[in-house]
N, CA and C of each residue as an Amber inpcrd file, in Angstrom:
protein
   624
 -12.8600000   2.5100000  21.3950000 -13.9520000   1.7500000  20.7950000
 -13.4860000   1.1340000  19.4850000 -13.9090000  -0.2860000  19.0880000
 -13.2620000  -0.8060000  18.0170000 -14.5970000  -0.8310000  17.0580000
 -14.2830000   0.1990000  15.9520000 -14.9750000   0.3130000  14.8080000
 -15.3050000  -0.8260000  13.8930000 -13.9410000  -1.2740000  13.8870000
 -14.0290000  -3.3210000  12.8880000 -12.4260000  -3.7870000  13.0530000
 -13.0400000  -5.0540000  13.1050000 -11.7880000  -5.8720000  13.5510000
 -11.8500000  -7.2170000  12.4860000 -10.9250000  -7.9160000  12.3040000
 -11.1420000  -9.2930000  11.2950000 -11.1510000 -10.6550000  12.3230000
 -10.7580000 -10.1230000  13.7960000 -10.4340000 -11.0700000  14.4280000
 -10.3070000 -10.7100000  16.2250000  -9.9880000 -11.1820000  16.9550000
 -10.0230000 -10.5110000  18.3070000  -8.9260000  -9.1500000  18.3840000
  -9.0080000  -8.4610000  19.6110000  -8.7230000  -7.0740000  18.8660000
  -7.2300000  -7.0440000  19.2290000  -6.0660000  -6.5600000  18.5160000
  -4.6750000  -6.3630000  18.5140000  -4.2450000  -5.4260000  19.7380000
  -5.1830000  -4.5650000  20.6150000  -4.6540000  -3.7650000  21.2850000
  -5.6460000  -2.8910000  21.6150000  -5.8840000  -2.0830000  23.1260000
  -7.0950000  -1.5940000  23.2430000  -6.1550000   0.4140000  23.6010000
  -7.2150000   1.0040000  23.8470000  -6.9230000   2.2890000  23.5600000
  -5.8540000   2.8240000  24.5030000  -5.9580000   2.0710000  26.1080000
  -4.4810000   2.5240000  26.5320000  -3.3450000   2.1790000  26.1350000
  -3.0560000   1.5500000  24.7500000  -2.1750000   1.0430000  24.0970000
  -1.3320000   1.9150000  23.4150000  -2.8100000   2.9440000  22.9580000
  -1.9050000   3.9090000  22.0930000  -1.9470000   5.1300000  23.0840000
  -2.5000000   5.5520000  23.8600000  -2.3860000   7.0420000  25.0870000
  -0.6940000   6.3870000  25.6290000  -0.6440000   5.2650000  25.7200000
   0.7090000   4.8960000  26.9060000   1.6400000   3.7840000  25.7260000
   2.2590000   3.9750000  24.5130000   2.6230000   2.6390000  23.8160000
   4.1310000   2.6520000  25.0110000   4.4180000   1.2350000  24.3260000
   4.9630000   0.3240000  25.3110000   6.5700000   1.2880000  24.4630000
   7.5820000   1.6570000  25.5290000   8.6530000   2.3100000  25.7280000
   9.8470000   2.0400000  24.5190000   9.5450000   0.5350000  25.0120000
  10.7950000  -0.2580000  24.1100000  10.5400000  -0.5240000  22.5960000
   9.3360000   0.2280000  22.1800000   8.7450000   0.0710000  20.6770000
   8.4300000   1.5270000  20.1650000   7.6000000   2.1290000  20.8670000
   7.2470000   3.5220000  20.6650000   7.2590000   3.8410000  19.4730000
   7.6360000   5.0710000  18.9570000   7.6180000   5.4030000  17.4110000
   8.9400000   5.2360000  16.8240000   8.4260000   4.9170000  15.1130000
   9.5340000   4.6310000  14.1600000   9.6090000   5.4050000  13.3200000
  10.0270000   6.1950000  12.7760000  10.0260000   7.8720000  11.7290000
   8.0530000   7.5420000  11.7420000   7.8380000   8.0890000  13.1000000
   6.6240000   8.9720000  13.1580000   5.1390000   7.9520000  13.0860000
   5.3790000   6.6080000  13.5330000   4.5890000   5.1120000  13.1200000
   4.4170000   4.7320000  14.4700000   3.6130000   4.6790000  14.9500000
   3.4880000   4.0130000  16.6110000   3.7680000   2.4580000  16.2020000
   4.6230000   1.7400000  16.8900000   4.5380000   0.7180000  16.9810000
   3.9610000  -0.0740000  17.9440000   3.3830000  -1.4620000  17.8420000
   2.4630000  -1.4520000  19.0950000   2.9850000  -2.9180000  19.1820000
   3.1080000  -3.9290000  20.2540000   3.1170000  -5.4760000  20.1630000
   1.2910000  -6.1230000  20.4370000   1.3600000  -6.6390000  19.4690000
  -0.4390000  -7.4440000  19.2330000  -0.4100000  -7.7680000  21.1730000
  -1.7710000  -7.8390000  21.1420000  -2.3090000  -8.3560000  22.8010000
  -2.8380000  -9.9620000  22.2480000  -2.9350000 -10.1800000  21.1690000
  -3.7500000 -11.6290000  20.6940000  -2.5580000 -12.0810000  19.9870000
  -0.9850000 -11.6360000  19.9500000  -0.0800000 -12.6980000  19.1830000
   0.7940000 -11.8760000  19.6670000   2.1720000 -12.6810000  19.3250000
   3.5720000 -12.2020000  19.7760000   3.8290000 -11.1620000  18.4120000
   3.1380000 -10.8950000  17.5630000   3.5910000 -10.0850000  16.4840000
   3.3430000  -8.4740000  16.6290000   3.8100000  -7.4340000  15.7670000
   3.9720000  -6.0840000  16.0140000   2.9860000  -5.6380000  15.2150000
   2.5370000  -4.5980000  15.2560000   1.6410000  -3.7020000  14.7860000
   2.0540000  -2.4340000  14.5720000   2.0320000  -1.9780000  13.1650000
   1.7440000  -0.3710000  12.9550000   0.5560000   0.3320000  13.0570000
   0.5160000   1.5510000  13.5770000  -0.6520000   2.3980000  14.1050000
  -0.5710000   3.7380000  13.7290000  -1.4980000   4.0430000  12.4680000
  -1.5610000   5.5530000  11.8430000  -2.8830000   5.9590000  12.4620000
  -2.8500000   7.3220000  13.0830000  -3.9110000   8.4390000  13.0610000
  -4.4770000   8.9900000  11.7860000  -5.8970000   9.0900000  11.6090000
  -5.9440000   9.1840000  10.9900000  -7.1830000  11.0890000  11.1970000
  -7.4220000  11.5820000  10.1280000  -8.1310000  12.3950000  10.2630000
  -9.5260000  12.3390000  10.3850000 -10.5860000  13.0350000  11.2630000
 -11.4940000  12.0890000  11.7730000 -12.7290000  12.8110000  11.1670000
 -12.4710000  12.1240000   9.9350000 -13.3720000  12.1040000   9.0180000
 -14.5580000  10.4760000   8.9310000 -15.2380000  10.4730000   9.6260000
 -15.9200000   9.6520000  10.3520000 -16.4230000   8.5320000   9.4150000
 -17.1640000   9.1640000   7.8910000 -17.7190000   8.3580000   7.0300000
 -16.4680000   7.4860000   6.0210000 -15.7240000   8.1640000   6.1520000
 -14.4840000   7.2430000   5.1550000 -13.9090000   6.3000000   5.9990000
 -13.7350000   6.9010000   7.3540000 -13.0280000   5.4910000   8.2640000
 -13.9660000   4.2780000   8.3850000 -15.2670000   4.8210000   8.6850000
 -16.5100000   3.4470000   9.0630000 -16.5660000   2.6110000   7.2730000
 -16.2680000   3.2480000   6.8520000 -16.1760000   2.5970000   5.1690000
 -15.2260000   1.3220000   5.1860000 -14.2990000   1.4350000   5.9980000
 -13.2280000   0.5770000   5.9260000 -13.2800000  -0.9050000   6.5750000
 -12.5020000  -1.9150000   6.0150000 -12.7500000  -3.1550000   6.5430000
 -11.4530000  -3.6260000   6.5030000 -11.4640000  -4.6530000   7.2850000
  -9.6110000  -5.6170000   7.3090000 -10.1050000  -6.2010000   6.3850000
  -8.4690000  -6.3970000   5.7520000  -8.4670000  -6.4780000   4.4370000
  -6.7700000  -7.3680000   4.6830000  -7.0050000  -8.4650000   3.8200000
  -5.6650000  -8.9820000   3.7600000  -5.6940000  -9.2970000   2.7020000
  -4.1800000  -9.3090000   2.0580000  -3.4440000  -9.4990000   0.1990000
  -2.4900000  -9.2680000   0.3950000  -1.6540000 -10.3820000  -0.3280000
  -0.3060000 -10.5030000  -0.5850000  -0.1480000  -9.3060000  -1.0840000
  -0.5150000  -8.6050000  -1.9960000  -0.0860000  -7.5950000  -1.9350000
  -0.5540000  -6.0850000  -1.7070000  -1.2220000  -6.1180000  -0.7020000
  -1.3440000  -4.6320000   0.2360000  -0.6280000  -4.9740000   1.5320000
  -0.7300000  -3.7900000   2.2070000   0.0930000  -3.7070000   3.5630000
  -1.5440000  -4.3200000   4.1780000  -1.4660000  -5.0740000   5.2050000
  -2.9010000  -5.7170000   5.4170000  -3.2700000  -4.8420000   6.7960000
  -4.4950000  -4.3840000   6.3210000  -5.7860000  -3.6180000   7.5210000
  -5.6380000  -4.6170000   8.7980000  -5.4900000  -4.9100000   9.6550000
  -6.1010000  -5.0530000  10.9720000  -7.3750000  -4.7490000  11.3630000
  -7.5310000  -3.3650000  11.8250000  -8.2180000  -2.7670000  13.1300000
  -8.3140000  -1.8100000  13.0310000  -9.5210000  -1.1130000  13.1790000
  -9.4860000  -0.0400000  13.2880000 -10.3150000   0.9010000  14.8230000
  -9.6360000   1.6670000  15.0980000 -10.6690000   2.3730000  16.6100000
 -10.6610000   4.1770000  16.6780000 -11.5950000   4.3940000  17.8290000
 -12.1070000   5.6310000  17.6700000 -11.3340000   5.5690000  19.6880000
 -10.6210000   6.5010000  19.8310000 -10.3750000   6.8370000  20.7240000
 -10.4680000   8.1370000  21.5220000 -10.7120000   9.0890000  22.7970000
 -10.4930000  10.5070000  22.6220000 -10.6310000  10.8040000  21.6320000
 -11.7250000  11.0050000  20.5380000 -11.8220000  11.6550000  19.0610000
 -10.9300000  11.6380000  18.0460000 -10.2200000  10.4750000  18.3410000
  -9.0900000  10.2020000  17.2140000  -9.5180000   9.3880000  16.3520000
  -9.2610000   8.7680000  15.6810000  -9.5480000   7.5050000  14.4900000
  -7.9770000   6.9240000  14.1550000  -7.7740000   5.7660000  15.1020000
  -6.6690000   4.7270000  14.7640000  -7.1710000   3.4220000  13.4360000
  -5.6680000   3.6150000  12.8030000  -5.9060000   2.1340000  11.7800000
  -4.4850000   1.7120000  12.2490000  -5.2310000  -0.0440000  12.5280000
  -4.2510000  -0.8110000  12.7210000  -3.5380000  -1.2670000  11.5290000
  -2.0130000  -1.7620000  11.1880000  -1.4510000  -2.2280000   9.6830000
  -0.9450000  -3.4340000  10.4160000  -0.8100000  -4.0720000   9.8530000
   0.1890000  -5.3150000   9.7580000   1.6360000  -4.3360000   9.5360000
   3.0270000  -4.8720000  10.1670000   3.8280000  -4.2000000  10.4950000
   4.9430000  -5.0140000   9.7170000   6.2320000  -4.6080000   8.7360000
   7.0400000  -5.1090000   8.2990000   8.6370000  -4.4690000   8.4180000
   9.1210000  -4.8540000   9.7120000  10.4230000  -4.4360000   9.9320000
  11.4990000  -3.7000000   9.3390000  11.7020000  -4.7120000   7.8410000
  12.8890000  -4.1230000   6.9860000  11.6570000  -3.7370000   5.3880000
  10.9310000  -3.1470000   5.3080000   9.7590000  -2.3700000   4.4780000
  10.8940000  -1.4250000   4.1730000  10.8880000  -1.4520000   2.8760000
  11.5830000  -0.0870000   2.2790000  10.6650000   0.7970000   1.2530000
   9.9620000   1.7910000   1.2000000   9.3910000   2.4330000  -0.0860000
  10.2340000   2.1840000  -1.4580000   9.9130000   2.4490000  -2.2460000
  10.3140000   2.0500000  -3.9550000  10.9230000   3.5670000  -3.8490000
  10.6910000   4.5410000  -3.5130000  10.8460000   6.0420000  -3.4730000
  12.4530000   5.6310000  -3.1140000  12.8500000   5.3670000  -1.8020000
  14.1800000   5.2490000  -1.5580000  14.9370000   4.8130000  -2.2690000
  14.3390000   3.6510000  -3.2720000  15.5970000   2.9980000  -4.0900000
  16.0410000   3.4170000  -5.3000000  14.3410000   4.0350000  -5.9130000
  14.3000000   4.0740000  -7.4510000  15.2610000   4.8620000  -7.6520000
  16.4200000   5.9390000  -7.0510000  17.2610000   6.8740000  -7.8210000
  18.7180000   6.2790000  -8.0160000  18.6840000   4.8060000  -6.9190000
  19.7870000   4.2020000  -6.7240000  19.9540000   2.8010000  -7.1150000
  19.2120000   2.0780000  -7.7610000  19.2810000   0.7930000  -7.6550000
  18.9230000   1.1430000  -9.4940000  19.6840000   0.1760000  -9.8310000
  19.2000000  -0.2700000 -11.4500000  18.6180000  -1.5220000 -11.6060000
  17.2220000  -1.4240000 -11.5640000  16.1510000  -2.4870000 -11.9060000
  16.5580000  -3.1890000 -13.3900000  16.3490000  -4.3390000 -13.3340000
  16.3340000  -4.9990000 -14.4750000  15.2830000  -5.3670000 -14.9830000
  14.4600000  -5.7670000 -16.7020000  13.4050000  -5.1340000 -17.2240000
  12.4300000  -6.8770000 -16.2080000  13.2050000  -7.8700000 -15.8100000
  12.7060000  -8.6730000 -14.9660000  12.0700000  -7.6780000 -13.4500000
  13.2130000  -7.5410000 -12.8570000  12.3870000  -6.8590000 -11.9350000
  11.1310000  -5.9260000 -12.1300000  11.1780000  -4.7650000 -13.2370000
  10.2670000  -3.8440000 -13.2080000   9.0140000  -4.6230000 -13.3850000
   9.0630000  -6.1330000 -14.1080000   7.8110000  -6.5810000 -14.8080000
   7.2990000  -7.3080000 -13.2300000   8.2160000  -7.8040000 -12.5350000
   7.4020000  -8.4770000 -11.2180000   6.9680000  -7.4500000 -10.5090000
   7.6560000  -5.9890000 -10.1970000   7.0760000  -5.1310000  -9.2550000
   5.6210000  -4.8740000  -9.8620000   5.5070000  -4.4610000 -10.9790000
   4.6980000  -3.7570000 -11.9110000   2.7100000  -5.1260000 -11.4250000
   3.3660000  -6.2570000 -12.1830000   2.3560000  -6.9150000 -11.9330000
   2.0170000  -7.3100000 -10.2910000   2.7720000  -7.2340000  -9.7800000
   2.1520000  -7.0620000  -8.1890000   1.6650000  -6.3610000  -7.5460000
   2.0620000  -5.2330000  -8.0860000   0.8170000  -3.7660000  -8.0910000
  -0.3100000  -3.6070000  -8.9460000  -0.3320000  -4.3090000  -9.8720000
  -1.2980000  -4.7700000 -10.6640000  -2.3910000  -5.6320000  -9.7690000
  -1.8480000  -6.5960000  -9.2560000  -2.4190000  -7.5630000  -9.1350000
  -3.3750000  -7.4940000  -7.3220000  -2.3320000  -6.2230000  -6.4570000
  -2.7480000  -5.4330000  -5.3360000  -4.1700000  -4.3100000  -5.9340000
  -3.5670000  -3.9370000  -7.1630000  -4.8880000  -3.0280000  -7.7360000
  -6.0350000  -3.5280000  -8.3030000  -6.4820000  -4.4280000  -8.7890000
  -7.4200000  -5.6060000  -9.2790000  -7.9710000  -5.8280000  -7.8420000
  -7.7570000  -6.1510000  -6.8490000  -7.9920000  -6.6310000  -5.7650000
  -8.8280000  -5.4290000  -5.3390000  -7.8700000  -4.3120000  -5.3330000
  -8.7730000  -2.8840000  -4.6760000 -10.1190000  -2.9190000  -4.9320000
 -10.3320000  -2.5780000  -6.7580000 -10.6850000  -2.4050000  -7.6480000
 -12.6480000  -3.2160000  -7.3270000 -11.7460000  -4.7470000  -7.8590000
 -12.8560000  -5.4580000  -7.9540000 -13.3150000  -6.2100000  -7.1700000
 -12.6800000  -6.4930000  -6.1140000 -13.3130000  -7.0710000  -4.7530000
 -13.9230000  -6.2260000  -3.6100000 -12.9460000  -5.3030000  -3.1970000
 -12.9870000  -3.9250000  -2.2010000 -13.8460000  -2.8550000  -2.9100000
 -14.2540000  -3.1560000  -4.2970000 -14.9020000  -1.6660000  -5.1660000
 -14.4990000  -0.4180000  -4.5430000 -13.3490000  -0.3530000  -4.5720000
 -13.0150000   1.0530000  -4.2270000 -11.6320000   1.3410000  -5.2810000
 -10.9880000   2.6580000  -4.5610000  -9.6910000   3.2980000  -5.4080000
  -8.7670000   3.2870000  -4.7520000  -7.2800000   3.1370000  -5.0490000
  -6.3750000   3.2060000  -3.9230000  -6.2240000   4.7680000  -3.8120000
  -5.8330000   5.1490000  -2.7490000  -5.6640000   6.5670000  -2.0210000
  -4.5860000   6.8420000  -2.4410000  -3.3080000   6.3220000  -2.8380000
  -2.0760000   7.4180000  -3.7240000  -0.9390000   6.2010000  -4.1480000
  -0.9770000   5.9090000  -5.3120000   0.0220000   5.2670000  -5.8620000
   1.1240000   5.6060000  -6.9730000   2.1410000   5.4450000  -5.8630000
   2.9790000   5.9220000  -7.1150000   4.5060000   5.5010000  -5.9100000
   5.3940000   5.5900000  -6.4040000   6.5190000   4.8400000  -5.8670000
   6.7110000   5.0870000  -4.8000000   6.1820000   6.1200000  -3.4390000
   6.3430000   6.7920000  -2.1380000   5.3700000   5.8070000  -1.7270000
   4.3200000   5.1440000  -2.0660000   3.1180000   4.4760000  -1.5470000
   3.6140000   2.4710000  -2.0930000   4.5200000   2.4690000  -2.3730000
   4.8170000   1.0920000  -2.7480000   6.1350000   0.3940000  -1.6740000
   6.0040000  -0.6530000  -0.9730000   6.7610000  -1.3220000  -0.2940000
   7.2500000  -2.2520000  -0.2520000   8.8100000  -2.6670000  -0.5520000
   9.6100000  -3.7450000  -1.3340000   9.7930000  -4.5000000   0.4430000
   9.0520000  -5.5480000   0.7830000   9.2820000  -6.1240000   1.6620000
  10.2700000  -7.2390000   2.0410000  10.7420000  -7.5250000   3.4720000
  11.5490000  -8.8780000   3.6250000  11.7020000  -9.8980000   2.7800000
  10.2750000 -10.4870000   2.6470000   9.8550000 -11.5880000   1.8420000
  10.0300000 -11.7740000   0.3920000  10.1910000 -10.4280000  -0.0530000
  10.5010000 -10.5070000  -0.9690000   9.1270000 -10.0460000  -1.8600000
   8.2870000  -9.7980000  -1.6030000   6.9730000  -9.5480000  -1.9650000
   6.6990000  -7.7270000  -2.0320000   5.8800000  -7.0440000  -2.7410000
   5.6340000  -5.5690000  -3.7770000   4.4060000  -5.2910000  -3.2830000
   4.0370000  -4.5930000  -1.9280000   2.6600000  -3.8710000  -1.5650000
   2.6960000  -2.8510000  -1.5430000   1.4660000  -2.2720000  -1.7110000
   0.7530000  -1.3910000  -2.0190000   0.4920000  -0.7020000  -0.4850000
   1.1900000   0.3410000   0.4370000   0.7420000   0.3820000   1.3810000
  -0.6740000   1.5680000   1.5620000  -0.8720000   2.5220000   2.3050000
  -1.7800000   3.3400000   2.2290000  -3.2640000   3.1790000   1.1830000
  -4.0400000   2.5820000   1.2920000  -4.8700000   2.4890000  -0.1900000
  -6.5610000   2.7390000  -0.1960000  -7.1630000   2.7150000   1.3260000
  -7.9320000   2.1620000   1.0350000  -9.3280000   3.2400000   2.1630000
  -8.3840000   5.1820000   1.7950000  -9.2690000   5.5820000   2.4750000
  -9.9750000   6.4110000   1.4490000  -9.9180000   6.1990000   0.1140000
 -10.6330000   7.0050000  -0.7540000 -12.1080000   6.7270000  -1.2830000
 -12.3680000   7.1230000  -1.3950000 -13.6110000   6.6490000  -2.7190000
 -13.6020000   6.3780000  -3.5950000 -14.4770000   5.4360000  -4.3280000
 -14.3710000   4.7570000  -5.8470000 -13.8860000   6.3440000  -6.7920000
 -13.0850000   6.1600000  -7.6190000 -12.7310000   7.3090000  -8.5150000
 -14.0400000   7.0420000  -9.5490000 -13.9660000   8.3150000 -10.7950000
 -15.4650000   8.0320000 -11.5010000 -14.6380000   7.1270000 -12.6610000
 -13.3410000   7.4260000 -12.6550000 -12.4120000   6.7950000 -13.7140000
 -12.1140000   5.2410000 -13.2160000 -12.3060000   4.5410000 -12.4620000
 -12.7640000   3.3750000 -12.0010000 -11.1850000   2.7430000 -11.7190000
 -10.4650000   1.6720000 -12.6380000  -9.0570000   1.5370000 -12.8030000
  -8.5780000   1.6510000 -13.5130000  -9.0230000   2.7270000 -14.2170000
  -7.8740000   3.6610000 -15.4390000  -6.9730000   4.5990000 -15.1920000
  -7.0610000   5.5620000 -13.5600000  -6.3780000   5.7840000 -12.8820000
  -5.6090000   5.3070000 -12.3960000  -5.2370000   4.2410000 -12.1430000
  -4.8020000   3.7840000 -11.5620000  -3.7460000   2.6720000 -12.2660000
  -4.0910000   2.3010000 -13.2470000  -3.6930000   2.0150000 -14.6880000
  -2.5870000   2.6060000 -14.9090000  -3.0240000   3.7550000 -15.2650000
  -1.9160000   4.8910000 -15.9490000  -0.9250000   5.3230000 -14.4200000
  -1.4550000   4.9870000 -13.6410000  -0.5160000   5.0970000 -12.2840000
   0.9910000   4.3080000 -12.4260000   0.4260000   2.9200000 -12.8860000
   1.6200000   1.7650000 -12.5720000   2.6800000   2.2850000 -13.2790000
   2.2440000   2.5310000 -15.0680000   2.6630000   3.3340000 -15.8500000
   3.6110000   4.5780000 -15.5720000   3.3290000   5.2160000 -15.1530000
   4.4180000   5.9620000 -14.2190000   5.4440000   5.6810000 -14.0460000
   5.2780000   4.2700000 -12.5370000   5.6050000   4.1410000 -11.4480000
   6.6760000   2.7370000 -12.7180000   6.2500000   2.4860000 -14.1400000
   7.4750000   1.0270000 -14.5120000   8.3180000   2.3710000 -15.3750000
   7.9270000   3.8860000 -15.5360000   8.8940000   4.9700000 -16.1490000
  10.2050000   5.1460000 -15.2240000   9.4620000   5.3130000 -14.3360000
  10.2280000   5.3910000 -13.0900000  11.5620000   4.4640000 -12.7630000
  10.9090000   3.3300000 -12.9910000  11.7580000   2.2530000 -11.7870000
  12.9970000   1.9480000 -13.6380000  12.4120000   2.5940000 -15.1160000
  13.0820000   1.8870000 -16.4060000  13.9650000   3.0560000 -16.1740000
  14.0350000   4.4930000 -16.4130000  15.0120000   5.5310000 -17.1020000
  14.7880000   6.2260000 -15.5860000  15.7790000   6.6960000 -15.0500000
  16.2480000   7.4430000 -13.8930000  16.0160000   9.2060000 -14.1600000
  16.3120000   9.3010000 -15.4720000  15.7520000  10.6640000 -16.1350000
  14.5450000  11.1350000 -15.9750000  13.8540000  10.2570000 -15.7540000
  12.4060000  10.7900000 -15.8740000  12.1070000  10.9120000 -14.8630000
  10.9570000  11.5060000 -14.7390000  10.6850000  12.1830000 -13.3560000
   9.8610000  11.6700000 -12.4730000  10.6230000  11.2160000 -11.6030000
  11.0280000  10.2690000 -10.7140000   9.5420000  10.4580000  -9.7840000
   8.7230000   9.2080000  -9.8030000   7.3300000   9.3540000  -8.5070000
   6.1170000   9.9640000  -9.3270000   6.4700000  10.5330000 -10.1690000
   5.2090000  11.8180000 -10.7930000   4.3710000  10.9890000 -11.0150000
   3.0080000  10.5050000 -10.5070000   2.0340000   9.7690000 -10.9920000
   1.2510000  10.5670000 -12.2140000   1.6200000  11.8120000 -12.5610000
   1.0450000  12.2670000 -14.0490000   1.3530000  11.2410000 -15.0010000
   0.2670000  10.4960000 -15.8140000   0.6310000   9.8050000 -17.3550000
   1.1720000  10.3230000 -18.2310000   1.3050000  11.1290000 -17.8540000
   1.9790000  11.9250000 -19.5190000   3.7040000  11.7140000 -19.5360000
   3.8840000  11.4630000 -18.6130000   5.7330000  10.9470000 -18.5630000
   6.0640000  10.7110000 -19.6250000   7.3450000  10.5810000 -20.1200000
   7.8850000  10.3110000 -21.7420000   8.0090000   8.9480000 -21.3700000
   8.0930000   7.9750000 -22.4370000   7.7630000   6.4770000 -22.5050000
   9.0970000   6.1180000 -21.7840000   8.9580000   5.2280000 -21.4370000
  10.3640000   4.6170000 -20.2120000  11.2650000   3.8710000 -21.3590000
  12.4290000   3.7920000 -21.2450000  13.2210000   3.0420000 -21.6160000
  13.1190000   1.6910000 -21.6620000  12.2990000   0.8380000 -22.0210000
  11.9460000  -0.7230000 -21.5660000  11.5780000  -1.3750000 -22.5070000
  12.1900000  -2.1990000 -22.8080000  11.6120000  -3.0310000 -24.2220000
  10.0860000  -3.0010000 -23.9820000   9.8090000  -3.5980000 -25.5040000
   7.4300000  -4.1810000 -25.4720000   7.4080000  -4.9500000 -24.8580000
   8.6170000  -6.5200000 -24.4800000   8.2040000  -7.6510000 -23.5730000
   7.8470000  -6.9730000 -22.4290000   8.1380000  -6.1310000 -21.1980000
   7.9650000  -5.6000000 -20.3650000   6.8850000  -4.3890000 -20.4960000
   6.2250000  -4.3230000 -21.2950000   4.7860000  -3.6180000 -21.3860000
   3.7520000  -4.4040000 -21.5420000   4.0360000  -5.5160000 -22.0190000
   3.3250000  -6.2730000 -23.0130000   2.7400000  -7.3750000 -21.6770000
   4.3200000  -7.8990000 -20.3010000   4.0130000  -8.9180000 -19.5430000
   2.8180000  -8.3450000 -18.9310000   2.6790000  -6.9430000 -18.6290000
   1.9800000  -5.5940000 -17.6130000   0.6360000  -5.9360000 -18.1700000
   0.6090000  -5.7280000 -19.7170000  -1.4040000  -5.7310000 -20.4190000
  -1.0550000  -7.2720000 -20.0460000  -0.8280000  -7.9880000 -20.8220000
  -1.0430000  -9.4940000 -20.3260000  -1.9250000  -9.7870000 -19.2800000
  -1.0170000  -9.4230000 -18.2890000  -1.3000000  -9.9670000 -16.4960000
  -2.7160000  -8.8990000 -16.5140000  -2.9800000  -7.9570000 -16.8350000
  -4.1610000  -7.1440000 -16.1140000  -5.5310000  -7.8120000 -17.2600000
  -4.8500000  -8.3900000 -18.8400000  -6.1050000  -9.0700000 -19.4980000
  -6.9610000 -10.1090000 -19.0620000  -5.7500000 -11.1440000 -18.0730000
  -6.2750000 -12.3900000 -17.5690000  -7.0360000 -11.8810000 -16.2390000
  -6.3270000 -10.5010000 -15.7020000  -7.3030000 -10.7000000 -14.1080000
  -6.1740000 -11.9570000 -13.1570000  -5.4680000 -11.4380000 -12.7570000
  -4.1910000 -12.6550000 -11.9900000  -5.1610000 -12.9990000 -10.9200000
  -4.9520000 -13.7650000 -10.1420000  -6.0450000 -14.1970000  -9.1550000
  -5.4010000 -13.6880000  -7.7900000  -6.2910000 -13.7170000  -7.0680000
  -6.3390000 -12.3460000  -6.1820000  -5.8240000 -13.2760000  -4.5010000
């Protein structure tokens, strides 16, 4: 049964009881090929907690991983994702790659600019951000994957705030401890231009 869709539906329930052989799972991700386009689909189970899934809507932004579909199958609760081949988490790189204070400021405001979106369009909270929940895509583009099965926090986007914060400690000094979405991290190694681009972009509200 399809709970909400943005558009005709990507795939019906013998899709996921029988997925197609030559796609099947990817570290633990059903992959599915769309029935309404030649394109692929990711497919998470979810826990069938009934009122948070019916909460949910397709949702597309440059920078989130974009909602599809969602369905109720045999007592399961499927969400469809938009699917990105070479998707790497920020988690994999941050211990190996030396960001430059350019890069940290584009990742930073694109999670910014994915969180504004949550925030003030979706009125809700993202569900866990911090560098395991962030995805450096093909395109070249910084989403936000997992986000959108929580409830409004009472802290609104100050959580979430102090999240990014973290997550530009993280990606500046390798010392620090690496993912911890706690604020209290010791200040990152990063010049003020690169704190400063971060308040900037979240004063104006970047457009969504």
């Amino acid at each position: 049964m399809v709970l909400w869709s943005d558009k005709k539906s990507v795939a019906n329930e013998s899709t996921f009881e029988q997925p197609n052989e030559k796609l099947g799972y990817r570290l633990g991700i059903l992959i599915i090929l769309s029935e309404s386009s030649d394109s692929l689909a990711a497919v998470k189970m979810e826990s069938p907690n009934t009122h948070a899934f019916r909460r949910l809507q397709s949702v597309t932004h440059q920078n989130l991983v974009c909602l599809i579909e969602g369905f109720q199958s045999g007592g399961k609760f499927y969400i469809v994702y938009e699917y990105h081949h070479l998707a790497i988490s920020l988690s994999c790189v941050v211990t190996n790659v030396g960001f430059s204070e350019a890069d940290i400021a584009t990742i930073c405001n694109e999670i910014l600019r994915g969180v504004i979106f949550i925030h003030y369009e979706l009125k809700t909270s993202c569900r866990l951000l911090d560098c395991s929940n962030i995805l450096l895509v093909s395109k070249g583009e910084t989403k936000i994957g997992e986000c959108l099965m929580k409830r409004k926090s009472r802290d609104g986007i100050k959580g979430d705030i102090e999240a990014i914060r973290s997550i530009m400690t993280s990606l500046s000094d390798l010392s620090t401890h690496l993912g911890d979405p706690n604020p209290s991290v010791e200040k990152a190694n990063t010049s003020n231009s690169v704190e400063d681009q971060v308040k900037v972009s979240f004063i104006i509200k970047p457009k969504t």
